[in-house]
C-alpha positions in Angstrom: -8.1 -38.9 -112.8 -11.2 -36.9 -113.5 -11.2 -33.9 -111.4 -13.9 -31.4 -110.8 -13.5 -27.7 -112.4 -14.0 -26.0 -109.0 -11.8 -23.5 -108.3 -9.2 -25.5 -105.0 -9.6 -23.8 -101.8 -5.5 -24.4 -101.3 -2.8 -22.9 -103.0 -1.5 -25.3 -105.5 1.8 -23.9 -106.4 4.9 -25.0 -103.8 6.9 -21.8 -102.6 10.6 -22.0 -102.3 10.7 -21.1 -99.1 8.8 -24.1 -98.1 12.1 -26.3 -98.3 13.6 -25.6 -95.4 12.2 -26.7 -92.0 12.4 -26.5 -88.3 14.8 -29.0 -87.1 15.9 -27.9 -83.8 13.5 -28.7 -81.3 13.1 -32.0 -79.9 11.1 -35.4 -81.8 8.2 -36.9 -80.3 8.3 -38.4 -76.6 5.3 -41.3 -76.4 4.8 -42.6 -72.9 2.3 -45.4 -71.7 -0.9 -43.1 -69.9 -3.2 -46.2 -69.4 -3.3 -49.8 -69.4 -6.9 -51.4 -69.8 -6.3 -54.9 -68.3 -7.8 -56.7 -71.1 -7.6 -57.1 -74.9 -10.4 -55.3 -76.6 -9.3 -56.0 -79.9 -11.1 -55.2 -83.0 -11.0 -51.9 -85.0 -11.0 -49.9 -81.4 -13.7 -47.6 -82.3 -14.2 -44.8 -79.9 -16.5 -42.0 -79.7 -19.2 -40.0 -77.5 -21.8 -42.4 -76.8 -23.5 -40.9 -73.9 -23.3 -37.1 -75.0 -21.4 -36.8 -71.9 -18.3 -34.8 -73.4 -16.3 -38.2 -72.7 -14.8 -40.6 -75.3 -14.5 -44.2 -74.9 -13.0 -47.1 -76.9 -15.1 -50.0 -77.8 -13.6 -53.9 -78.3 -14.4 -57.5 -77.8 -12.8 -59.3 -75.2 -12.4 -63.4 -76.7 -11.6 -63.9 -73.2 -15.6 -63.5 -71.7 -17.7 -66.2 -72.8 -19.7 -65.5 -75.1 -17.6 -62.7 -76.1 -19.2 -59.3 -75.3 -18.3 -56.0 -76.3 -17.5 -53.5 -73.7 -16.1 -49.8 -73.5 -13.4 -48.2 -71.5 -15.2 -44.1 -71.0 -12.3 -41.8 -70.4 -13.1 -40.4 -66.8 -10.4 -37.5 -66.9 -6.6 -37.8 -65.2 -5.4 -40.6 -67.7 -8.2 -42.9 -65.6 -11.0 -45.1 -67.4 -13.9 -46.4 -66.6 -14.9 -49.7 -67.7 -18.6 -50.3 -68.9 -20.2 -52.8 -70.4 -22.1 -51.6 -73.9 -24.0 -54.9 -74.3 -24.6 -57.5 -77.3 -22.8 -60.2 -78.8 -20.4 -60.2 -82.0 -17.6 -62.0 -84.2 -13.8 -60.9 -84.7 -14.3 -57.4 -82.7 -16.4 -53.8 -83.2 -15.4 -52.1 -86.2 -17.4 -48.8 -86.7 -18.8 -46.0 -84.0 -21.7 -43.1 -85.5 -25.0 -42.5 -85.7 -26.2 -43.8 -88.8 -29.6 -43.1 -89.1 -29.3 -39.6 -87.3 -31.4 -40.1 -84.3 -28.9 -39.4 -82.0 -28.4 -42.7 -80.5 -24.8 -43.7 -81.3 -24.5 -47.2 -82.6 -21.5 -49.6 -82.8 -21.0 -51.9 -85.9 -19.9 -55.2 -85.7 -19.4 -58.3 -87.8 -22.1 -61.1 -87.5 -21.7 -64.4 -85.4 -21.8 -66.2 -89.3 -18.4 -65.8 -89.6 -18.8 -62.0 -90.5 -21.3 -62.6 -93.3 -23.4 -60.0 -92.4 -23.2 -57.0 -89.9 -25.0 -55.7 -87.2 -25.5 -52.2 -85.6 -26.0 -52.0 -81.9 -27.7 -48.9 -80.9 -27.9 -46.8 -77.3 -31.3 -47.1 -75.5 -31.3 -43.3 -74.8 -28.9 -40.5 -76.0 -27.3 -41.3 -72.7 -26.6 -44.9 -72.5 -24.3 -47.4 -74.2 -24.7 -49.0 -77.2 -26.4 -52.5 -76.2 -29.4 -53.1 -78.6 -28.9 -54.8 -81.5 -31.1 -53.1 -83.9 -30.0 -54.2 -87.4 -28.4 -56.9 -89.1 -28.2 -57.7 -92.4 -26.3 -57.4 -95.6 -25.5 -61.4 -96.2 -25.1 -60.6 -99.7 -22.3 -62.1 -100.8 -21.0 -64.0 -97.9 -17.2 -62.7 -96.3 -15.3 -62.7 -93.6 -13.5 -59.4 -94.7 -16.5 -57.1 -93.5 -14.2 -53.6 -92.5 -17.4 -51.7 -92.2 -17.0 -48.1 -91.9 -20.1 -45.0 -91.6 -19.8 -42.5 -94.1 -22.0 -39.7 -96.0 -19.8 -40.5 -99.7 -22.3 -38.6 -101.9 -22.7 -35.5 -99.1 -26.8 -36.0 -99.3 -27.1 -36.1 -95.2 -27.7 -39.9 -95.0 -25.4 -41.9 -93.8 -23.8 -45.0 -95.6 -22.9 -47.9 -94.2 -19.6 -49.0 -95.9 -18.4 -52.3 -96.4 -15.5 -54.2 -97.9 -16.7 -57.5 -99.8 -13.4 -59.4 -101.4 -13.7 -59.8 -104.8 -16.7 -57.8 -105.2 -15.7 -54.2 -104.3 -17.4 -51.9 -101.8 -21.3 -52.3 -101.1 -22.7 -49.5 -100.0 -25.9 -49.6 -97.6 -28.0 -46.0 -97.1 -29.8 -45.1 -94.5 -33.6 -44.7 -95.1 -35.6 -44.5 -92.0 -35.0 -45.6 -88.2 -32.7 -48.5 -87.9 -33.2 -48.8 -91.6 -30.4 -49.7 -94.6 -31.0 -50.7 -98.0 -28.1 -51.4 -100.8 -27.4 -48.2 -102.4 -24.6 -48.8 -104.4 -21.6 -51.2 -105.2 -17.9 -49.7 -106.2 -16.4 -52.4 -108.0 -13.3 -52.6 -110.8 -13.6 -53.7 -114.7 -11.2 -56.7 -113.1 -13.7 -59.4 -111.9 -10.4 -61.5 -110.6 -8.4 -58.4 -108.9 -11.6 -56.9 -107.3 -10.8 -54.6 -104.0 -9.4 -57.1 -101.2 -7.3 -54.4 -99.4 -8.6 -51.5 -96.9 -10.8 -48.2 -97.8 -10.1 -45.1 -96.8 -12.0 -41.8 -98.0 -11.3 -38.2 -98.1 -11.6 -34.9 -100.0 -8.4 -35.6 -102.2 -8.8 -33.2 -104.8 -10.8 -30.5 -102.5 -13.5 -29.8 -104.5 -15.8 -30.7 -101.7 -17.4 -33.7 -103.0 -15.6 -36.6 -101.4 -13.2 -39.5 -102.7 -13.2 -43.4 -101.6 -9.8 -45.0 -102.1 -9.2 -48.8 -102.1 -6.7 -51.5 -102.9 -7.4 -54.0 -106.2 -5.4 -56.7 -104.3 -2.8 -56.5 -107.5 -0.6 -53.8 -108.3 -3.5 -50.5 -108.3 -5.2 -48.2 -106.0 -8.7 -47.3 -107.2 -10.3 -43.9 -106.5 -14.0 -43.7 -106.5 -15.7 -40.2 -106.9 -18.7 -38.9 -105.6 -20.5 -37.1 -109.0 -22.9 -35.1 -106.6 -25.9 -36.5 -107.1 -27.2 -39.2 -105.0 -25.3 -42.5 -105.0 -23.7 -41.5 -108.3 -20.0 -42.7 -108.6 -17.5 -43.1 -111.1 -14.3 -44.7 -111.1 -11.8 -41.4 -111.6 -8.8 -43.1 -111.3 -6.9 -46.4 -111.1 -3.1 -45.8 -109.7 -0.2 -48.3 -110.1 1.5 -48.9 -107.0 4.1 -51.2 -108.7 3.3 -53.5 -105.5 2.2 -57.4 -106.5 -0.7 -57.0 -103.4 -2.2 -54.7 -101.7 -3.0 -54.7 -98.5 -4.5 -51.6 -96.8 -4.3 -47.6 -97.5 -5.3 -44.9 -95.8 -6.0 -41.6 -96.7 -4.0 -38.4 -95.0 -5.0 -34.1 -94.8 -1.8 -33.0 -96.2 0.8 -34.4 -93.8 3.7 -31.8 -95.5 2.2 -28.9 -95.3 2.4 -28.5 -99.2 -1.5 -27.8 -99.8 -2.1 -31.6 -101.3 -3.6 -34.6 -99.7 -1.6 -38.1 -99.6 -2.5 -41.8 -100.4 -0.3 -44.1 -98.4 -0.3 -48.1 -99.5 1.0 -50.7 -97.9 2.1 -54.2 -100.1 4.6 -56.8 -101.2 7.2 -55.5 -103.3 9.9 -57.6 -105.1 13.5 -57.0 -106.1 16.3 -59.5 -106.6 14.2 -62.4 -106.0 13.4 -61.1 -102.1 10.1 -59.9 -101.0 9.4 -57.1 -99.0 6.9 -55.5 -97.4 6.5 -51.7 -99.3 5.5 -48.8 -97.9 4.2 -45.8 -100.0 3.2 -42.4 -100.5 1.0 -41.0 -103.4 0.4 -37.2 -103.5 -2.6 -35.4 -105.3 -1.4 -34.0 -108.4 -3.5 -30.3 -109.5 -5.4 -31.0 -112.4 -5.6 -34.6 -111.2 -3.8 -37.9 -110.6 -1.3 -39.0 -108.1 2.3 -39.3 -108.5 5.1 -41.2 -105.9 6.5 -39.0 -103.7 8.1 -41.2 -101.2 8.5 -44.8 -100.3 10.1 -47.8 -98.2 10.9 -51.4 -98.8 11.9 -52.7 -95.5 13.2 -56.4 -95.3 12.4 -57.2 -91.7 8.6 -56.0 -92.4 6.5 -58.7 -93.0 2.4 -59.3 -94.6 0.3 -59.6 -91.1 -3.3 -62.4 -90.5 -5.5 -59.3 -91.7 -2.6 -57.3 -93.6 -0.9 -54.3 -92.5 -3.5 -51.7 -91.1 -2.6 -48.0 -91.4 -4.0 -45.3 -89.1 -3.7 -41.3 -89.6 -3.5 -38.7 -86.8 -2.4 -36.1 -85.1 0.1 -37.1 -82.3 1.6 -34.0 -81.3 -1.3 -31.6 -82.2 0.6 -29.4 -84.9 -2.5 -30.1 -86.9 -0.1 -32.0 -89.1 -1.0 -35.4 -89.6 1.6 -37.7 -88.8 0.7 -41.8 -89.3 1.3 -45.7 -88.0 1.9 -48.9 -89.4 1.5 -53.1 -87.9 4.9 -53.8 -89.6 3.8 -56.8 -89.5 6.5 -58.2 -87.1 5.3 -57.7 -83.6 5.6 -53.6 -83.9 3.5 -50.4 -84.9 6.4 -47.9 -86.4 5.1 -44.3 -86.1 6.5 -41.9 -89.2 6.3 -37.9 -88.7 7.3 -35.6 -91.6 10.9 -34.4 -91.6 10.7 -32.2 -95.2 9.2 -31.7 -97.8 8.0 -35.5 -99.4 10.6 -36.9 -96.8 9.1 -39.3 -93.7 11.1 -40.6 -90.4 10.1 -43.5 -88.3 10.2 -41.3 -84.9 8.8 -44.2 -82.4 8.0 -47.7 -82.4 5.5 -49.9 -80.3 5.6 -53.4 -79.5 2.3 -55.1 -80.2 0.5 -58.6 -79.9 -2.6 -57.6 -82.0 -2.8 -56.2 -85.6 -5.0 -53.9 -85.9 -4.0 -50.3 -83.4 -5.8 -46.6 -83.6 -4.4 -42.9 -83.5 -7.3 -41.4 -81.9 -7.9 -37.9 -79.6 -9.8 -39.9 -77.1 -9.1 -37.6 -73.9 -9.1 -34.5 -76.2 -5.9 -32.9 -75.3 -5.3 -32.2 -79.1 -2.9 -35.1 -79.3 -4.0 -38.4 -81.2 -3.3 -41.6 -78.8 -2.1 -44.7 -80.1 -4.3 -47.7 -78.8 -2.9 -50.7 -79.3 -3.6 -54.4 -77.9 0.2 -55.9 -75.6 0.9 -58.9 -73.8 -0.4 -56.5 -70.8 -3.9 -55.8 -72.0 -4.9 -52.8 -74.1 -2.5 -50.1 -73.8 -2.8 -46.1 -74.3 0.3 -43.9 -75.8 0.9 -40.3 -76.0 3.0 -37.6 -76.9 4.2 -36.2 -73.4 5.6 -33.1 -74.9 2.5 -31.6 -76.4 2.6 -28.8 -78.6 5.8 -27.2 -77.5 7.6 -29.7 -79.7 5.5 -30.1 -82.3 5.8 -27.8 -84.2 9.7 -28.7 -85.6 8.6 -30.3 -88.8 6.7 -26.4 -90.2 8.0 -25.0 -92.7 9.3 -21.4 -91.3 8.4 -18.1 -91.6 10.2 -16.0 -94.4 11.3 -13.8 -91.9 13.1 -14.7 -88.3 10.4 -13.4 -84.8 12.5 -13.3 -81.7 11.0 -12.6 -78.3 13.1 -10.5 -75.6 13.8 -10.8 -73.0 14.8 -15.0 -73.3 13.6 -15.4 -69.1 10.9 -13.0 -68.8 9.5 -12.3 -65.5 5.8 -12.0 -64.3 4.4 -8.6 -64.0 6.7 -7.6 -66.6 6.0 -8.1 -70.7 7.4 -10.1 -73.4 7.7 -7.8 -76.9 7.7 -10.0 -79.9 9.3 -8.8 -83.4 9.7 -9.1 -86.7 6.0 -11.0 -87.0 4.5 -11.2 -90.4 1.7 -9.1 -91.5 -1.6 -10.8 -90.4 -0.1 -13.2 -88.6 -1.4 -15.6 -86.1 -0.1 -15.6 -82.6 -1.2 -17.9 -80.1 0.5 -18.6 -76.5 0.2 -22.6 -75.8 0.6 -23.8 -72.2 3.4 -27.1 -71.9 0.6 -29.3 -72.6 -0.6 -27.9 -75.5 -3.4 -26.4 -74.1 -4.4 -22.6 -75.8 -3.6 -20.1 -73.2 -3.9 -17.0 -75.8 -4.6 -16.3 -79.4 -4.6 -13.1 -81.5 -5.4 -13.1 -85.2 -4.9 -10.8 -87.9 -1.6 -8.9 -86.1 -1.2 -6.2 -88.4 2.2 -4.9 -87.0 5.7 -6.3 -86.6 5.6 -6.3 -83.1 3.5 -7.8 -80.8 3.0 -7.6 -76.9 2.2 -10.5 -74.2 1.6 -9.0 -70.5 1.2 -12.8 -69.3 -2.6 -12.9 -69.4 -4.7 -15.2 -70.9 -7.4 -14.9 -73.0 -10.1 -14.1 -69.9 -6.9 -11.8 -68.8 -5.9 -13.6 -65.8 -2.5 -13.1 -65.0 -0.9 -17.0 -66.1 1.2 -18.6 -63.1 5.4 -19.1 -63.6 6.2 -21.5 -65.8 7.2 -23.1 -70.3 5.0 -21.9 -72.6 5.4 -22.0 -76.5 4.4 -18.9 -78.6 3.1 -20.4 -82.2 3.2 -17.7 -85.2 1.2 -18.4 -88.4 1.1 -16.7 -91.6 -0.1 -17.8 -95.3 0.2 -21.6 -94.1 4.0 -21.0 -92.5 4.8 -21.5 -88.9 7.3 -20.9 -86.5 7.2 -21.2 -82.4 9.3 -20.1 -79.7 10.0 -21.7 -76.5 8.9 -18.6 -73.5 10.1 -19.0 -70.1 8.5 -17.4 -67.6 9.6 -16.6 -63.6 8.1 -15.1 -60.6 
C-alpha cells in the first residue's frame, strides 16, 4: 500500500507495557431504554435535523401505505417523540448530512425504481424535518444495492454523495451548488467480474490526514482507495487478501486496542473441510503501509444474511475505545469489546428480526446505543454502567495510583498517589458524566476536595477517577458518604 511520507501523528512502535490489561472490573451491562412501536428499518440514520441539540433516528415503516419515512426525536429521560419527516422511498433511509452545506439537513434514500437512483429529502428551514424531496438522480447503471453514504473523500469542503453500484465500484457524486450533484468520480478494480459488491467504509487508516475508502471485491480482497489530495484524485493503494471466497460488508474502526493503528474488519464465507462458515476478520494498519491479520473467527452457527452481514463501529461504554457489532446472520447482533492486545470477546448479544442495526450516541450520554429492529418494534440498548466500567479493557499505567482513604467522607479530601507526570485526571459521575478534569498534573499526588469543576461541593455517592498518561489509563472506583 502506498502511503504518504507525512510524518504519523501516533506513536508507531508498541511498548511492552502495553500487554497487560485491566481485567478486574466488570463487562458491559446493555439494557432495553426504549421501544419505538414500529419497525423503522433501513440504515437507521440519525442526526440533528432541527438544530435543536436533539438527535433522532430516521426509517421507513412498510407497514403505512405508501410507506413514509418518519423520525423518533430523542426528547430527554429515555422518551421519544415520534414525527413524521415527510416523502416517499424504497427499502428504507440510508444516509443523514447536509450535502450541499446550506444547513438544511437532508435524508438519502433509495428510489421507488427499485433503488435505481437516489433521492435526498431536505428540511424546509434549519428547524424542520427533512420532507422535501429535492434531488433524485444518479440512474446510471441501474441497482438495487444503492448503500449511499455523505462523505468529503478528497477533504475539498464539498460533500460527496457515495454510492455502492455492484459490479461497477463506487460512483462518486459532488456537490456543486444548491440541491446540486454531478458524477465526480468512479472507484472501480482492474477485475471487471469481481468489481465491489460488499459494504464501504472510510477513514483516516494511515493518518496522514487525507482520507481512505475501503470496500469488498465480492471475492477474496479488500480494496483501499486513497485520496491523492487534489480534487477527486484517487488511486487504488492497496488490494488485501482476506482469504474469504465473498465478501460481504467491512467497516472501518479508530484503533479499537489502543495500539496507535486503525483496523479493517471483513465479514465473508470461509471454507475448511468441506463446511462453510461465516468468517469474521480483523486487518490492522501496518507503518510504512499495508495491513496484516491480527485476529479472526469462523463461527459455524453464523450464517450469510438477505443484504449480507452489516457491521457497525462505536463506542458503547464511552472509554473512547471503539468497540463493534455484527447481524450474525442467524436472528442475532453479537457485540465484541477488546480484551488485549489483537484479542476480541463477544461481550453481549441481541436478538433481532431485521438485518441491518446501528451503534449510535443518539441521547449523547457518551455511550453509543445499539438500534436494532425486534418482533416488538424498533428497540434502543445501552450500556447501564457507563464509564465506571469501561475503562477495564486500557492498558495500565506503568506505575500503580491508589486513592486513600477507600470510603471517603464529604467535607473531607481524597489524596491520590503515585500519578504519572503530566497526567490526566478526571472525576466521572456513575453515568459517565465529567464531574472534574485536571490536565497536565505535574506531581505524584493529587487532591480532590469533592467539588466539581464550577466547585460545587458534589452530593454522596460512586464516582470513578480516570488517570491518563502517554495513551495509558487506569481508573478507580471512589466512594463517597455524607
Amino acid at each position: 500500500m502506498v502511503m504518504s511520507s507525512r510524518t504519523s501523528r501516533v506513536p508507531w512502535v508498541l511498548p511492552a507495557a502495553l500487554l497487560w490489561f485491566v481485567t478486574n472490573l466488570p463487562a458491559i451491562q446493555m439494557a432495553r431504554i426504549a421501544l419505538l412501536n414500529e419497525h423503522l428499518g433501513g440504515n437507521y440514520p440519525c442526526g440533528d435535523a432541527r438544530h435543536c441539540g436533539r438527535n433522532a433516528v430516521y426509517g421507513e415503516n412498510y407497514n403505512i401505505t405508501p410507506d413514509s419515512v418518519i423520525g423518533y426525536e430523542y426528547e430527554g429521560n429515555n422518551q421519544f417523540q415520534r414525527v413524521v419527516a415527510g416523502g416517499l422511498s424504497f427499502e428504507g433511509v440510508w444516509a443523514f448530512g447536509d450535502g450541499d452545506g446550506d444547513s438544511l439537513m437532508e435524508l438519502v434514500a433509495p428510489g421507488r425504481d427499485g433503488g435505481a437512483s437516489v433521492v435526498i429529502l431536505e428540511s424546509r428551514t434549519d428547524t424542520s424535518y427533512p420532507v422535501d424531496s429535492v434531488w433524485g438522480a444518479c440512474p446510471e447503471p441501474a441497482s438495487n444495492n444503492p448503500y449511499p453514504r455523505y462523505m468529503d473523500l478528497d477533504r475539498d469542503g464539498h460533500q460527496e454523495l457515495a454510492r455502492l453500484v455492484e459490479w461497477y465500484g463506487i460512483f462518486l457524486y459532488e456537490n456543486t451548488g444548491n440541491n446540486q450533484y454531478s458524477l465526480a468520480a468512479v472507484l472501480a478494480d482492474t477485475y471487471p467480474f469481481s468489481g465491489p459488491d460488499g459494504d464501504f467504509d472510510v477513514g483516516d487508516l494511515d493518518r496522514d490526514g487525507l482520507m481512505e475508502l475501503v470496500t469488498g471485491s465480492g471475492y477474496y480482497y479488500f480494496y483501499v482507495y486513497k485520496a491523492t489530495g487534489q480534487n477527486n484524485q484517487y488511486v487504488l493503494a492497496c488490494r488485501c487478501s482476506t482469504e474469504a471466497s465473498a465478501i460481504y460488508n467491512v467497516a472501518v474502526a479508530n484503533d479499537m486496542d489502543h495500539n496507535g493503528l486503525p483496523e479493517v474488519l471483513v465479514i465473508g464465507t470461509w471454507v475448511s473441510g468441506g463446511q462453510q462458515y461465516l468468517k469474521l476478520m480483523i486487518d490492522e494498519a501496518v507503518a510504512g503501509g499495508g495491513f496484516h491479520r491480527v485476529w479472526e473467527l469462523a463461527h459455524p452457527d453464523w450464517y450469510q444474511g438477505w443484504f449480507g452481514n452489516p457491521i457497525s463501529v462505536g463506542s458503547v461504554d464511552g472509554d473512547s475505545a471503539e468497540e463493534f457489532a455484527v447481524n450474525t446472520g442467524a436472528g442475532t447482533i453479537a457485540l465484541f469489546k477488546c480484551t488485549g492486545l489483537h484479542s476480541y470477546t463477544q461481550v453481549w448479544t441481541f436478538n433481532t428480526t431485521g438485518t441491518f442495526f446501528r451503534l449510535f450516541d443518539i441521547n449523547r450520554d457518551g455511550r453509543a446505543e445499539c438500534i436494532f429492529d425486534s418482533d416488538s418494534g424498533t428497540e434502543i440498548w445501552e450500556d447501564t454502567e457507563g464509564l465506571g466500567v469501561a475503562e477495564f479493557s486500557k492498558f495500565p499505567l506503568e506505575s500503580q495510583v491508589m486513592a486513600t482513604p477507600s470510603v471517603a467522607r464529604l467535607g473531607a479530601s481524597l489524596q491520590f498517589s503515585g500519578i504519572p507526570a503530566d497526567a490526566e485526571v478526571d472525576v466521572l459521575a456513575l453515568d459517565g458524566e465529567l464531574v472534574r478534569r485536571t490536565q497536565g498534573v505535574r506531581q505524584s499526588t493529587w487532591t480532590w476536595n469533592f467539588r466539581d469543576q464550577s466547585g460545587n461541593l458534589v452530593p454522596a455517592g460512586t464516582y470513578f477517577a480516570v488517570i491518563r498518561s502517554k495513551g495509558k489509563t487506569t481508573s478507580l472506583k471512589l466512594c463517597l458518604v455524607k
